[in-house]
ROKOL-439962 format. One record per residue (C-alpha): z, y, x; residue in one letter. Coordinates in pm, 1 decimal, always signed. Example, Ala and Ser with C-alpha at 12.3 -4.5 7.8 and 13.67 -1.06 7.14 Angstrom:
+----------+----------+----------+------+
|        w |        v |        u | code |
+----------+----------+----------+------+
|   +780.0 |   -450.0 |  +1230.0 |    a |
|   +714.0 |   -106.0 |  +1367.0 |    s |
+----------+----------+----------+------+
END
This chain:
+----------+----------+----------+------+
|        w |        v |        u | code |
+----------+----------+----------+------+
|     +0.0 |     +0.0 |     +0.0 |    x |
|   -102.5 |   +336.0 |   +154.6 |    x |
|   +181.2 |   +550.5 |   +232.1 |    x |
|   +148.9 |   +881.6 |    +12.2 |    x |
|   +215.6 |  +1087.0 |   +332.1 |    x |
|   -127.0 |   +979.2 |   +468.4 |    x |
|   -323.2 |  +1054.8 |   +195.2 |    x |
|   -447.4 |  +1385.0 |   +309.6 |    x |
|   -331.9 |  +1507.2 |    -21.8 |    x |
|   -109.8 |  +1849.8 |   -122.7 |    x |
|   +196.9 |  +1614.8 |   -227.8 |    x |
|   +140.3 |  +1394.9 |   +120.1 |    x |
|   +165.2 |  +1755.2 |   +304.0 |    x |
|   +490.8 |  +1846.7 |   +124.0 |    x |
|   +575.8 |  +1490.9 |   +164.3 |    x |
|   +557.6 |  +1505.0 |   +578.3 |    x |
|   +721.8 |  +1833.4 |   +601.6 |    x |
|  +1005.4 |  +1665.8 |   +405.3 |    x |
|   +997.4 |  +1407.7 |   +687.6 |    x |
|  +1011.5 |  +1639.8 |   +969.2 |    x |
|  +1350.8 |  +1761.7 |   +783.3 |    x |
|  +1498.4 |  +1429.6 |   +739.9 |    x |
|  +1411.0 |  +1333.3 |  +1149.0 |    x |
|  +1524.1 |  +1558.1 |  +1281.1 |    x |
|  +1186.3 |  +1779.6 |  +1410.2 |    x |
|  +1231.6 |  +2097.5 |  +1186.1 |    x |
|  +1508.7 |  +2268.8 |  +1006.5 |    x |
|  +1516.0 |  +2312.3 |   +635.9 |    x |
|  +1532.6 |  +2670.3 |   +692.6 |    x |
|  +1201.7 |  +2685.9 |   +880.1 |    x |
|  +1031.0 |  +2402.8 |   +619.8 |    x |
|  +1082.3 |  +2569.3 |   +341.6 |    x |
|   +932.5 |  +2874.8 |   +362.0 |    x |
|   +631.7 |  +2701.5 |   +447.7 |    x |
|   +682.2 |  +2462.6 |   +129.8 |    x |
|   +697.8 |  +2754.4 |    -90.0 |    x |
|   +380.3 |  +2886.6 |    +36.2 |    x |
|   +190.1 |  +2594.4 |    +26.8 |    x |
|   +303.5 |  +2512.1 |   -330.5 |    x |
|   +245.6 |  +2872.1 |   -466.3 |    x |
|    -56.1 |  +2873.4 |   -342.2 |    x |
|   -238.3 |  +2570.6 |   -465.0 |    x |
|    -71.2 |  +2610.3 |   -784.3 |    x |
|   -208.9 |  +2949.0 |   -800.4 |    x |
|   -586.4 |  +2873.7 |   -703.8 |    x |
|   -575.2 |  +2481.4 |   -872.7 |    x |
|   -407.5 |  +2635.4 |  -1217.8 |    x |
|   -401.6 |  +2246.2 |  -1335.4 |    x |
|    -91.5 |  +2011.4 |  -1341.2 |    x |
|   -263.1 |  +1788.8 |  -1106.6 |    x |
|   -260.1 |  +2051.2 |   -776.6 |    x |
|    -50.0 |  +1796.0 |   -585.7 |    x |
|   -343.1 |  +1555.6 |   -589.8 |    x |
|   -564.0 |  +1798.0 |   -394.8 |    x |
|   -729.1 |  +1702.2 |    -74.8 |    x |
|   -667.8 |  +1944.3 |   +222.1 |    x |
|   -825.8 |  +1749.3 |   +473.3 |    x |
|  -1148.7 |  +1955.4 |   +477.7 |    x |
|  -1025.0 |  +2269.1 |   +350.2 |    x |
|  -1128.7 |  +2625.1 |   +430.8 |    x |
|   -816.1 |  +2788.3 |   +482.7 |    x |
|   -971.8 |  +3124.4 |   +508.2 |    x |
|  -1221.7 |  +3113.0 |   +206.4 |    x |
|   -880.1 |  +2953.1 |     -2.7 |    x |
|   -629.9 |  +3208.9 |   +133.5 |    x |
|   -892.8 |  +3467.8 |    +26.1 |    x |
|   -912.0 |  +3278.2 |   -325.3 |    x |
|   -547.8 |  +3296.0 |   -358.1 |    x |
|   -551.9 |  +3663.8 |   -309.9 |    x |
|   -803.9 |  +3757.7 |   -563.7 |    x |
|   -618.7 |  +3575.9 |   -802.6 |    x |
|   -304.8 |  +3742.7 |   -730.9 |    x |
|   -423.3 |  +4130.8 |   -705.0 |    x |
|   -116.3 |  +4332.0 |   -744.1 |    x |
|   +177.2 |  +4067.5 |   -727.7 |    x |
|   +190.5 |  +4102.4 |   -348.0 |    x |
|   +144.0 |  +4368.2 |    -64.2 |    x |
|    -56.2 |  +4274.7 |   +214.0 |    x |
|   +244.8 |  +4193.0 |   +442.9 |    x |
|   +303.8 |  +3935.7 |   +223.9 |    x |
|    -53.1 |  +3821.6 |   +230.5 |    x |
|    -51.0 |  +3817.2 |   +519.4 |    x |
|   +263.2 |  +3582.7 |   +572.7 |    x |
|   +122.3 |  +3315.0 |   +303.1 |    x |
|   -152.7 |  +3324.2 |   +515.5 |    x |
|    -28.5 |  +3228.7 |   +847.9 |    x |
|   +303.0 |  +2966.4 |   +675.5 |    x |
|    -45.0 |  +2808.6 |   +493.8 |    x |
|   -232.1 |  +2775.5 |   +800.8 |    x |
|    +20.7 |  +2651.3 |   +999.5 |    x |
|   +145.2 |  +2367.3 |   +744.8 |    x |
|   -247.4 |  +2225.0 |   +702.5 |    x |
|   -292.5 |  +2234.7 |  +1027.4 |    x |
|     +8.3 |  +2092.5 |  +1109.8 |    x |
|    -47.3 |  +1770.3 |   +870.3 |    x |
|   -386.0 |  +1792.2 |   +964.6 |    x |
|   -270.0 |  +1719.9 |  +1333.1 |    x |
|    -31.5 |  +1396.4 |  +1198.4 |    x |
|   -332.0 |  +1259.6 |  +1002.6 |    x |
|   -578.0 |  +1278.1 |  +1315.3 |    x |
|   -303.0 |  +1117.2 |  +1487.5 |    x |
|    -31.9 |   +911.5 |  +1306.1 |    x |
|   +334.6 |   +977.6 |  +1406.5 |    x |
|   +247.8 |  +1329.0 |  +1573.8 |    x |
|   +510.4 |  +1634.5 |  +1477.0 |    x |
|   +549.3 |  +1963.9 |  +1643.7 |    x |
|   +716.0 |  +1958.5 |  +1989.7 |    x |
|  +1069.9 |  +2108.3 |  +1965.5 |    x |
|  +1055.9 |  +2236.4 |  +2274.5 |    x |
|   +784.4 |  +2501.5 |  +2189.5 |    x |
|   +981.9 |  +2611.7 |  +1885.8 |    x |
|  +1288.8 |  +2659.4 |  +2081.6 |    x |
|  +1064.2 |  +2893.6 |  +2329.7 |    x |
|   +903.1 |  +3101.6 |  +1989.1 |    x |
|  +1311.3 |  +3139.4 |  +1880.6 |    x |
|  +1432.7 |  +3231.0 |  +2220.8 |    x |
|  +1132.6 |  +3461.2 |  +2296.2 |    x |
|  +1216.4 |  +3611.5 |  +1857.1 |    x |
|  +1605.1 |  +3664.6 |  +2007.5 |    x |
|  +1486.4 |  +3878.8 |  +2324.8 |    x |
|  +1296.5 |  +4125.8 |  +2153.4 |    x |
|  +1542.0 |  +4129.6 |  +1906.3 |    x |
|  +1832.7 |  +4252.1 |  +2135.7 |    x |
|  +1616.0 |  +4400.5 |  +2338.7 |    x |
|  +1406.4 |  +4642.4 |  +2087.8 |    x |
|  +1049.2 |  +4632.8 |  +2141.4 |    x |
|   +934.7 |  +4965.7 |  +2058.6 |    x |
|   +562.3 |  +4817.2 |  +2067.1 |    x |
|   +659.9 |  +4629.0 |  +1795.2 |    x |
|   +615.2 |  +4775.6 |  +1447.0 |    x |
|   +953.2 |  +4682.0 |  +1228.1 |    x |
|  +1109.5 |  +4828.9 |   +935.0 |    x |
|  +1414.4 |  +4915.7 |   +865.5 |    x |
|  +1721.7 |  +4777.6 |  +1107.4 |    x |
|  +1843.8 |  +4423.9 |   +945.7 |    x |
|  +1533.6 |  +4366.3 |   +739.0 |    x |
|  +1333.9 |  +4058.8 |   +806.0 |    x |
|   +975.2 |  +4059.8 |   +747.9 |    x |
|   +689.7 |  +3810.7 |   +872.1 |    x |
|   +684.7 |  +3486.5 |   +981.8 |    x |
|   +773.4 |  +3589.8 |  +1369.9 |    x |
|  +1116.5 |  +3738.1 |  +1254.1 |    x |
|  +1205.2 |  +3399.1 |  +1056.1 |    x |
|  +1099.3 |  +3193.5 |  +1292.7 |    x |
|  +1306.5 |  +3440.2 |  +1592.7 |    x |
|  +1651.0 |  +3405.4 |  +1351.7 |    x |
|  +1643.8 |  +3071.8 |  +1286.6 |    x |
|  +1884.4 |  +2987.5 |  +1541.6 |    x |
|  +2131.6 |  +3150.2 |  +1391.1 |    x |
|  +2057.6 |  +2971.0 |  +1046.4 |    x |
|  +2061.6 |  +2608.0 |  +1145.5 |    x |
|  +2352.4 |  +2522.3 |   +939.9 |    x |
|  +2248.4 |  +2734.1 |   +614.4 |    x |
|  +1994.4 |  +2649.3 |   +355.7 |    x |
|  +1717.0 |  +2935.4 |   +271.1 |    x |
|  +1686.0 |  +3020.7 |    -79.5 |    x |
|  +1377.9 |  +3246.6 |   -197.7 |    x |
|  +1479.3 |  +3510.3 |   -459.3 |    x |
|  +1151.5 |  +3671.8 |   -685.8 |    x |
|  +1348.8 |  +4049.6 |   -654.2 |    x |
|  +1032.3 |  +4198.9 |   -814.5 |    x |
|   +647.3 |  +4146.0 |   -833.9 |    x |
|   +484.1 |  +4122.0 |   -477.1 |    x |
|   +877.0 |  +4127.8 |   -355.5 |    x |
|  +1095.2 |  +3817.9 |   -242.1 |    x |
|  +1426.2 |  +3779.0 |   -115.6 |    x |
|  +1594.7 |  +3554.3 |   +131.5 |    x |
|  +1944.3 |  +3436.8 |    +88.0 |    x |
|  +2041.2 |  +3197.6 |   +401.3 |    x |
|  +2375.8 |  +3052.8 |   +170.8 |    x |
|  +2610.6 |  +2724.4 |   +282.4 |    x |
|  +2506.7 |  +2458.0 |    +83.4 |    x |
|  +2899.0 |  +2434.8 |    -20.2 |    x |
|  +2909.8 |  +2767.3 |   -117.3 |    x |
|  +3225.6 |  +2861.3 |   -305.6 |    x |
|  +3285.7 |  +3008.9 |   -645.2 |    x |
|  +3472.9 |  +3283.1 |   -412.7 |    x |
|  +3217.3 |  +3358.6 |   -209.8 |    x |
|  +2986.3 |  +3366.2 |   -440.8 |    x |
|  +3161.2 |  +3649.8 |   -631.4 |    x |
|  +3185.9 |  +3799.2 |   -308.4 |    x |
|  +2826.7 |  +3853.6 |   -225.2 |    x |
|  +2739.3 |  +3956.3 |   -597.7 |    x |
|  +3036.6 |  +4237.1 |   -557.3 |    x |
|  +2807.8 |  +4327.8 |   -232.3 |    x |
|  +2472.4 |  +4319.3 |   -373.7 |    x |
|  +2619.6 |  +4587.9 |   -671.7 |    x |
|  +2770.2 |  +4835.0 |   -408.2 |    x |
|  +2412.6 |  +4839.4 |   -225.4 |    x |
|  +2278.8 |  +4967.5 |   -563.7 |    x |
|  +2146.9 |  +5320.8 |   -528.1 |    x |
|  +2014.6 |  +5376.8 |   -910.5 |    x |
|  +2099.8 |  +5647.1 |  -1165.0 |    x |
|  +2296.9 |  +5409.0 |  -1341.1 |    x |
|  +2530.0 |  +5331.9 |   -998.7 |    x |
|  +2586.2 |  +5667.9 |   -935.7 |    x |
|  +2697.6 |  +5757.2 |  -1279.1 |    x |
|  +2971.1 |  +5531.4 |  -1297.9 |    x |
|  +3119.4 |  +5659.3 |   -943.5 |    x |
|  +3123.5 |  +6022.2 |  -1087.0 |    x |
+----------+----------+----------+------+
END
């Protein structure tokens, strides 16, 4: 029986990034932003309940990327684009890689390089660098440079608005204390009319 990972299908893609998760190649907090991608994507482009049966093994990452973003016009900016783009071509070619050659996963050793390299110019500012404001975290680069921080927290994607998502990195024990503790946060960054009446 043929081993759905193999298939060259959409589920066999999500299906090997599970598995580098489970031994021990990737961190859930660097899978599953590429999991999101992938899955908003070809359920975007697909629009059927059968997306997961799609082949990717001679897809045109470009001309589908560029589908994707006609068909979304106005739900996301083009940073955002622009990060779909490069978490999507990374994961296909990624499986593409493990289907050309059975048992293959990304070398460890190079990710620990892109983190290390992500942490230098972090503490080190690089002013040829465009970023936006101090503690924000935008583009694939940035996740990928945190991640070592993150290991032991799970990455949950928040839709804040249209176009807009964000990232909570949260314990997967997380307590009904701390819990109530980060919603008390979120309210006192609130900058609204509605905030500011009720301090007056």
């Amino acid at each position: 029986m043929e081993n759905q990972t193999e298939r060259g299908t959409v589920k066999g893609l999500l299906e090997f990034l599970d598995q580098l998760v489970n031994k021990g190649r990737a961190t859930s907090g660097s899978v599953l932003p590429l999991k999101t991608a992938i899955k908003q994507i070809f359920k975007t482009v697909e629009a059927a309940e059968d997306w997961e049966d799609t082949d990717v093994r001679k897809l045109d990452i470009e001309e589908y990327s560029k589908r994707f973003e006609n068909l979304t016009i106005g739900n996301y900016n083009q940073d955002s684009l622009k990060t779909y783009r490069a978490r999507f071509r990374k994961a296909v070619d990624w499986y593409n890689k493990f289907l050309d050659s059975p048992g293959w996963t990304p070398s460890l050793s190079n990710s620990s390089k892109v983190k290390r390299s992500g942490l230098q110019n972090a503490s080190h500012g690089n002013s040829s660098k465009k970023t936006d404001r101090p503690g924000s975290i935008t583009g694939e680069d940035s996740l990928v440079g945190l991640e070592g921080n993150k290991q032991n927290l799970t990455i949950y994607p928040f839709p804040l608005r249209p176009g807009k998502f964000a990232y909570l990195y949260l314990p997967p024990d997380l307590s009904m204390a701390e819990a109530t503790r980060i919603s008390h946060y979120l309210v006192s960054l609130c900058l609204d009319a509605s905030f500011e009446n009720t301090e007056k």
